[in-house]
C-alpha positions in Angstrom: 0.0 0.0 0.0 1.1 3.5 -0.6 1.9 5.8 2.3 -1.3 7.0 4.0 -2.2 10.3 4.6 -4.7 11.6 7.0 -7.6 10.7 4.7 -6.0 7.4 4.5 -5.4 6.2 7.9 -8.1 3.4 7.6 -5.9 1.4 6.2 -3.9 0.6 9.4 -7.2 -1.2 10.5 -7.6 -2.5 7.4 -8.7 -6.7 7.6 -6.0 -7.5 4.7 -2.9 -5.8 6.3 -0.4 -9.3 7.0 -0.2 -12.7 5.4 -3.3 -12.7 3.8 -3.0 -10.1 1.6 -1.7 -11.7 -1.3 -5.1 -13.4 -1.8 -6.0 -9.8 -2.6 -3.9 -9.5 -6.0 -3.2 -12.2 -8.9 -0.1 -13.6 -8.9 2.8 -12.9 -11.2 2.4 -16.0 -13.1 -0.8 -16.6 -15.3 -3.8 -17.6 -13.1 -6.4 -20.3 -14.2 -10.1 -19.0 -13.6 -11.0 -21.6 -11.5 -7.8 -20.8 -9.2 -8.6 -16.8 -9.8 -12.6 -17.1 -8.7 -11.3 -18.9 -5.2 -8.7 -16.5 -4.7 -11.3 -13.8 -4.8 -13.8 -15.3 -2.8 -11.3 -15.9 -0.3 -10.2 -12.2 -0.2 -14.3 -11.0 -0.5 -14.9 -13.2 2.8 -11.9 -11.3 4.5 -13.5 -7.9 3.4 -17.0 -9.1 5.0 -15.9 -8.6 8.3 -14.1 -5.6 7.5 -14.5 -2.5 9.8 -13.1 -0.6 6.8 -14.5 -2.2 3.6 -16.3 1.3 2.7 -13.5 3.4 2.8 -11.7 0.6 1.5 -13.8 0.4 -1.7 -14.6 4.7 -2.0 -10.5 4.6 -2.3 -10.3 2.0 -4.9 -12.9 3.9 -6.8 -11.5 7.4 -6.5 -8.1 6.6 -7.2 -9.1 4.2 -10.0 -7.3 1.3 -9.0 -6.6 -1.5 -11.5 -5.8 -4.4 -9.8 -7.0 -6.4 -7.1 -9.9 -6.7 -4.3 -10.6 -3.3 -2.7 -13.5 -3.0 -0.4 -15.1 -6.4 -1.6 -15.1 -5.7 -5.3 -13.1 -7.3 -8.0 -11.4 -4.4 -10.8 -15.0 -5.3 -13.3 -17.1 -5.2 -10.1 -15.7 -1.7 -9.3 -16.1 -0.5 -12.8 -19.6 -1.2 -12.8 -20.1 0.9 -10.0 -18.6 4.0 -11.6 -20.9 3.4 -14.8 -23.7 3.1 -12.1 -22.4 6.3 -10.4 -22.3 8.3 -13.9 -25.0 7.1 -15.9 
């Protein structure tokens, strides 16, 4: 993560900081769907319990992030929620 500024400081409580948090990107090598969907699912369910998930997610959708689970949403999932937001 990038270095948080006062507006950002819910990411220290953040439910992905540690370990886990490589279940919140793809891997470097090529990723079969299968492999991909559980990977996801297993981030979403981290990011269910989440005291942060909103800000999490309003972050990932200002900033446009590209990659990864942010705030329970997949990169598509997040998309369709700024077409939502502008149409």
């Amino acid at each position: 993560m990038q270095t948080r500024t006062l507006g950002e400081a819910w990411q220290a409580r953040a439910a992905c900081r540690g370990p886990q948090s490589a279940v919140f990107f793809p891997p470097t090598h090529a990723e079969r769907k299968e492999d991909k969907i559980e990977r996801e699912n297993r981030a979403k369910d981290i990011c269910a319990s989440c005291v942060v998930q909103q800000d999490c997610l309003e972050y990932a959708i200002r900033i446009r992030e590209p990659h990864g689970i942010w705030g329970g949403l997949n990169e598509n999932e997040r998309k369709q929620v700024l077409q939502r937001r502008a149409g």
